[in-house]
N, C-alpha and C positions, 0 to 999 in steps of 0.2 A: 486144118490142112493149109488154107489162107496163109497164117503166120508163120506156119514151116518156111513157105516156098518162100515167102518174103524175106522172110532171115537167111535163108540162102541168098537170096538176090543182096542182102546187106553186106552180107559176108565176102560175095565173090567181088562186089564193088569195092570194100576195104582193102581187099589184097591186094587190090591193083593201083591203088593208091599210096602215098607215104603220109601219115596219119598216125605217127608215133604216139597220138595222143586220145588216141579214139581209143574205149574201150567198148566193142562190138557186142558183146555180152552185156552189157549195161544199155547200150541200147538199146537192145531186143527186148530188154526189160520195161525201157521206153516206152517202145512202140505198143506194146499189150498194152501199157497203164494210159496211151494217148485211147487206144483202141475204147479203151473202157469208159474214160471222162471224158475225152475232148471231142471225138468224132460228131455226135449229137449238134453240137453248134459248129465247130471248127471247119468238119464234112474232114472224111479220111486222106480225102489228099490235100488236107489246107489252103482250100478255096476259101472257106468259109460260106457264108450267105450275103450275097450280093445288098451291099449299103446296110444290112443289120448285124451282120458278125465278121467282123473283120479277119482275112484270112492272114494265115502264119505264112503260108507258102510266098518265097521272096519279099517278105513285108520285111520294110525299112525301120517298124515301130521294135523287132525284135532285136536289130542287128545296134541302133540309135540306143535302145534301153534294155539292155543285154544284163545289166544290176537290178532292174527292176522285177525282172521274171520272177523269182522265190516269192517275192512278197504279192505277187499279183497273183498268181497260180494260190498262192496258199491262201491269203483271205481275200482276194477277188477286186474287182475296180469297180466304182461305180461313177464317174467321172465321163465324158466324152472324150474319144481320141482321134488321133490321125494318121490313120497308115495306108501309103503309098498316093498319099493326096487326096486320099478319101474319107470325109468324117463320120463318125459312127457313136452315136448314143445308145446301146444297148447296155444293160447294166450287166458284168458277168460275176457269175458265182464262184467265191472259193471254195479250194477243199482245202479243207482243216486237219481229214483223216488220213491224207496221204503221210509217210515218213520222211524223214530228213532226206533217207537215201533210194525212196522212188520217187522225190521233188526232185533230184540230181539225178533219176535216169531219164523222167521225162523231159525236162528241159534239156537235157545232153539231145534226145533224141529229135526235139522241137528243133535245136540249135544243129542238126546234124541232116535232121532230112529237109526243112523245110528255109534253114540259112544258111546251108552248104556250110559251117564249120567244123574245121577237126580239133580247136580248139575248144574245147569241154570245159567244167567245171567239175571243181571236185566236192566231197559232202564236207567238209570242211569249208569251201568257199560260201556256199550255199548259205549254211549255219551264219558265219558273217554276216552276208547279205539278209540272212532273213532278222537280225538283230537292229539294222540301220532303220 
C-alpha cells in the first residue's frame, strides 16, 4: 500500500512539472529496487547514518560524480569519501545481480528523488559507464 500511494505522490509531482525526460514508470521501478537494496544503509528517505553511511539526499558526492554511479552501485567502493563535507569510511557492498536496466531505474530514481534531476540516464548510457 506504502508504494501505491507513493507512486501517486511521484506521479502527481511529475505532471506538475516539465520533465520531458523523466520516465515515471522507470522510476517507480526505482524506487521498489532502492526499497529492496539501499534503504538498510541509505535509510528510506536518504539521510543515511550519521558520519558511517553517507546520505544521497542533496549529497554533492552524487550530483560531482553522476559517471561514477553504475560502477559504484554495481561492484561497490571500498575507498573513503566526502559528501557534503563530511568524511566517511564505511566500505559499501556491490550488487552484481542487479540488471543493466534496474541499475538505470535505480540510479534514475537516486538521481530523481534525492538530486532533484529530470535529466536521467539511459540503459545504454549506463552500459557505457559501467565499461569505463
Amino acid at each position: 500500500m506504502r508504494v501505491f500511494i507513493t507512486l501517486i505522490v511521484v506521479v502527481f509531482f511529475a505532471a506538475c512539472m516539465e520533465a520531458p525526460n523523466v520516465n515515471m514508470q522507470q522510476v517507480a521501478h526505482g524506487q521498489q529496487l532502492y526499497e529492496i537494496h539501499c534503504t538498510n544503509c541509505h535509510q528510506l528517505d536518504g539521510k543515511g547514518i550519521a558520519r558511517i553511511v553517507p546520505p544521497l539526499l542533496n549529497a554533492d558526492y552524487i550530483v560531482q560524480n553522476r559517471n561514477l554511479l553504475p560502477q559504484i552501485i554495481r561492484n561497490g567502493m571500498q575507498q573513503p569519501i566526502v559528501v557534503n563535507g563530511v568524511n566517511y569510511h564505511q566500505k559499501m557492498p556491490g550488487n552484481n545481480k542487479l540488471t543493466d536496466n534496474e541499475l538505470t531505474a535505480l540510479i534514475n530514481f537516486i538521481e530523481f528523488r534525492f538530486a532533484k534531476s529530470t535529466q536521467l540516464l539511459s540503459v545504454d548510457s549506463v552500459k557505457l559507464l559501467l565499461r569505463l
